[in-house]
C-alpha positions as semicolon CSV with decimal commas, in nm:
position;residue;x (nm);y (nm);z (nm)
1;X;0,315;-2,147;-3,507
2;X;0,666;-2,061;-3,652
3;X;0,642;-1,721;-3,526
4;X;0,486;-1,810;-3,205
5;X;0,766;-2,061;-3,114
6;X;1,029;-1,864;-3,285
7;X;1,122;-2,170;-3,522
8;X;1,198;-2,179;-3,878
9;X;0,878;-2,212;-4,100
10;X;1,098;-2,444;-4,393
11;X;1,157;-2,684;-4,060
12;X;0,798;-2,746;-3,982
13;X;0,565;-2,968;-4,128
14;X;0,202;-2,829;-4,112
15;X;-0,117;-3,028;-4,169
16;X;-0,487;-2,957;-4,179
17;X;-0,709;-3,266;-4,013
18;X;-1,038;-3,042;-4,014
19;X;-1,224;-2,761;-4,076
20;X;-1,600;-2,647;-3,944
21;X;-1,715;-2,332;-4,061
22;X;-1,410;-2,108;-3,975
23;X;-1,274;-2,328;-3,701
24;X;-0,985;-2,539;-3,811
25;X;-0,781;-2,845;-3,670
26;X;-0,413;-2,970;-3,746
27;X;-0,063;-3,123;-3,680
28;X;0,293;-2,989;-3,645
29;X;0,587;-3,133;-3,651
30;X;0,940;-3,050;-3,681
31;X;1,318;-3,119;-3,567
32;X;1,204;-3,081;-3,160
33;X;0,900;-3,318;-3,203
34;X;0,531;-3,255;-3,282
35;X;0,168;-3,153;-3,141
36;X;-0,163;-3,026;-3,247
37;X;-0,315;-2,726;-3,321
38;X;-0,684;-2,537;-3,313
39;X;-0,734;-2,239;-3,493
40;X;-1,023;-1,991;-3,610
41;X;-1,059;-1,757;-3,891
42;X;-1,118;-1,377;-3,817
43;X;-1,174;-1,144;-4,061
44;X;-1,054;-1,349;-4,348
45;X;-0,704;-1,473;-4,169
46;X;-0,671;-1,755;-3,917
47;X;-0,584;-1,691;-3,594
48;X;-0,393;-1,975;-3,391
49;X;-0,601;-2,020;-3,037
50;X;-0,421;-2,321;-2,932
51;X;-0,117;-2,531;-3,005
52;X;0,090;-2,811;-2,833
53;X;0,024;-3,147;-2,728
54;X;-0,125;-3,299;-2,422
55;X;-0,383;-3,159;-2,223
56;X;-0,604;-2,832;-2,341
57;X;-0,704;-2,602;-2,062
58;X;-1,108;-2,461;-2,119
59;X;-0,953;-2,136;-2,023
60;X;-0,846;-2,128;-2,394
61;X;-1,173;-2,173;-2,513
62;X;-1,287;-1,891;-2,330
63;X;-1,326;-1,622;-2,582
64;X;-1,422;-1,880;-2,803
65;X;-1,725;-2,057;-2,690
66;X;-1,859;-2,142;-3,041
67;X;-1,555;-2,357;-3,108
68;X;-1,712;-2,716;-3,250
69;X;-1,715;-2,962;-3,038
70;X;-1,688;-3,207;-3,340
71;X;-1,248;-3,036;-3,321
72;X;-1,216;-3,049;-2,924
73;X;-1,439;-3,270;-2,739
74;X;-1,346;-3,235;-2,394
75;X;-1,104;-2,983;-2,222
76;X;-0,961;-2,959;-1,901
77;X;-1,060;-2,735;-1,608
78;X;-0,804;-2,581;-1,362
79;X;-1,034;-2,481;-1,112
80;X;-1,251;-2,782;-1,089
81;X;-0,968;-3,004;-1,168
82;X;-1,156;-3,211;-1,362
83;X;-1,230;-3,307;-1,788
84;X;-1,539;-3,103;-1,906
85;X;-1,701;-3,255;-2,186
86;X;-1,836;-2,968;-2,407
């Protein structure tokens, strides 16, 4: 997230809400406000997929259709402009 938002990593405060299997779910916050993130683990390191706060395109999710529905209920699709529940 630091490196991906080019913010100092002593400035941010991380947390872990949940983890299924290597799927994870978590919190940021820092000095310019806060948001969630979503995150898998890939050959032993975890990989961010999503971060931010708001709403959570499927598009995402795309390369990642195993992701537990237990960490991201519902998503939103562009194309049918609509919530999907997954």
């Amino acid at each position: 997230i630091a490196l991906k938002h080019s913010s100092d990593e002593n400035a941010l405060t991380i947390t872990l809400s949940k983890i299924e299997g290597n799927y994870a779910q978590g919190g940021v916050s820092g000095e310019g406000g806060g948001g969630m993130w979503l995150a898998k683990k890939e050959e032993g390191v975890w990989r961010l997929i999503w971060d931010g706060n708001g709403t959570i395109e499927c598009s995402n999710f795309s390369l990642y259709p195993n992701f537990p529905t237990s960490l991201l209920p519902e998503c939103y699709d562009s194309a049918k402009q609509e919530v999907i529940k997954r």
